[in-house]
C-alpha positions, 0 to 999 in steps of 0.5 A, a space after each residue: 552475654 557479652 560473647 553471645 552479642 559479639 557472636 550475633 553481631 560477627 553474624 550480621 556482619 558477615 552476612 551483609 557482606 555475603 548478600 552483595 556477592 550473591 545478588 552480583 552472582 544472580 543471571 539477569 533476566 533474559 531480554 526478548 529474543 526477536 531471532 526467529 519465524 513468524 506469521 501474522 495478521 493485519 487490519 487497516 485502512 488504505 489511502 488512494 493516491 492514484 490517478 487516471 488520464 484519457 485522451 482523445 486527439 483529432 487535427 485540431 482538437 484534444 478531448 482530456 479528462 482526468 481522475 485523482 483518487 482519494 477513496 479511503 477503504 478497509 485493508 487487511 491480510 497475513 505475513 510470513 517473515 523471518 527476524 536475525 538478531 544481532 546484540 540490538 540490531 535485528 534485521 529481517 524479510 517478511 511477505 504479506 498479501 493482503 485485500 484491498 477495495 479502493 476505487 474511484 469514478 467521476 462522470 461529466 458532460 462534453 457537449 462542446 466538445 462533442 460539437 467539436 469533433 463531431 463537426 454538428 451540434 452533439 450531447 456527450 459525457 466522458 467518464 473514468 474509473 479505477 480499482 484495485 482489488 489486493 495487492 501483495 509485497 516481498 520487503 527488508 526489514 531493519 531495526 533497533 531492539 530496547 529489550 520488546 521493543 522494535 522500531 524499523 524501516 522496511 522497503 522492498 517489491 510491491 505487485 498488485 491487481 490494477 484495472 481502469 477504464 475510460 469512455 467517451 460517448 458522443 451522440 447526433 441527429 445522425 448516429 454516434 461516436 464512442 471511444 472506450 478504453 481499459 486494461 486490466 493488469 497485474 503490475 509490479 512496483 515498491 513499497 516502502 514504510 516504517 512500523 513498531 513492535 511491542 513483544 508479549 512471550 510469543 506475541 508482538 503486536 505493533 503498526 505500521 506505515 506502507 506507501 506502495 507504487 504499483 507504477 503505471 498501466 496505459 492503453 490505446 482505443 479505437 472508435 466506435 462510430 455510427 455516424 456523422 456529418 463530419 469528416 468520417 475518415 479523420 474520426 476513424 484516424 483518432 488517437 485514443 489513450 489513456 493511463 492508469 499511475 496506481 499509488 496508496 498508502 496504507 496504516 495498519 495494525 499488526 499481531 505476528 506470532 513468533 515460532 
């Protein structure tokens, strides 16, 4: 009996001992591996930050109107990018293109300075607008890696549909003046923004921050003129211009699927 126990004991003793190296020899469980392709989607909002500006110059007189956005829309769009991972830094480059809707519009009335430049009692309103369709961006990305867990900085080329338009109606007795002016352009600028990731197997979903400065688009106008009592020639002579500085920000959420 007294073997029996001891036998039993040596037992329990050796395997308490033989656990500890067994579980040390065991591979840990694999961390997320960000290397590779992806593509996504993205569905957000958009915040405008954009402003217009028109100006009409006569000896004497300038006739200013201005216009700064604040529009909020729906924003959304796909990816394609590629991650590098190194231990915890990841290092990536990613293209989106995405729609947009933001735009903006004011109208006001300008007898006075209708009066002005017409040289005659006048009624006139001046109005601005702007809009943008989509945009698109070719960006770097850099971040750190906590296992599924991405944060990072991102920044690189912004191009975007930019479009304004301005005009100036002036009316008399004796006919009118009108000035218009627009354009209608694809621009390049940057983008720059930060974001998380939270990956799940072939999934991660995260948000991100974009701001985009689609830089400035400007155009000149002539008039349209079919009166006045005033000097015709120096109406004729006006220097119409205008500019269009396009720049939004954007909050969205993002699911990119890992090749």
């Amino acid at each position: 009996m007294k073997k029996l126990l001891f036998a039993a004991s040596a037992l329990a003793g050796f395997a308490g001992l033989a656990a500890p190296a067994h579980a040390a020899d065991m591979p840990l469980p694999p961390t997320y591996d960000w290397t590779g392709a992806y593509g996504g989607i993205s569905l957000g909002l958009g915040f405008d930050n954009s402003e217009i500006d028109s100006r009409i110059h006569l000896p004497g007189t300038t006739v200013s109107d201005s216009l700064s956005g604040d529009e909020i829309s729906l924003s959304g769009g796909a990816m394609l990018g590629y991650n590098w991972q190194v231990d915890s830094l990841v290092l990536g480059l990613e293209a989106d293109f995405n729609f947009l809707n933001l735009n903006d519009s004011n109208e006001s009335s300008r007898d006075d300075a209708a009066t002005v430049l017409l040289g005659a009692p006048a009624s006139a309103s001046s109005s601005l607008s702007f809009d943008g369709d989509w945009y698109g961006t070719l960006r770097g990305r850099i971040g750190f890696a906590m296992d599924n867990v991405l944060i990072y900085g991102t920044g690189g080329l912004a191009y975007g549909d930019m479009s304004g338009e301005s005009h100036f109606d002036a009316a008399t007795r004796s006919g009118t003046a009108r000035w218009d002016g627009s354009e209608d352009a694809v621009n390049w600028g940057w983008s720059a923004g930060f974001g998380m990731e939270y990956g799940v197997d072939q999934w991660s979903l995260g948000v991100e921050y974009l701001y985009v400065d689609l830089g400035t688009t400007d155009w000149d106008s002539d008039a349209d003129i079919t009166c006045c009592n005033a000097d015709r020639q120096a109406l004729e002579a006006a220097d119409a211009e205008g500019e269009l500085d396009y720049q939004f920000s954007v909050i969205r959420a993002t699911a990119r699927l890992h090749f």
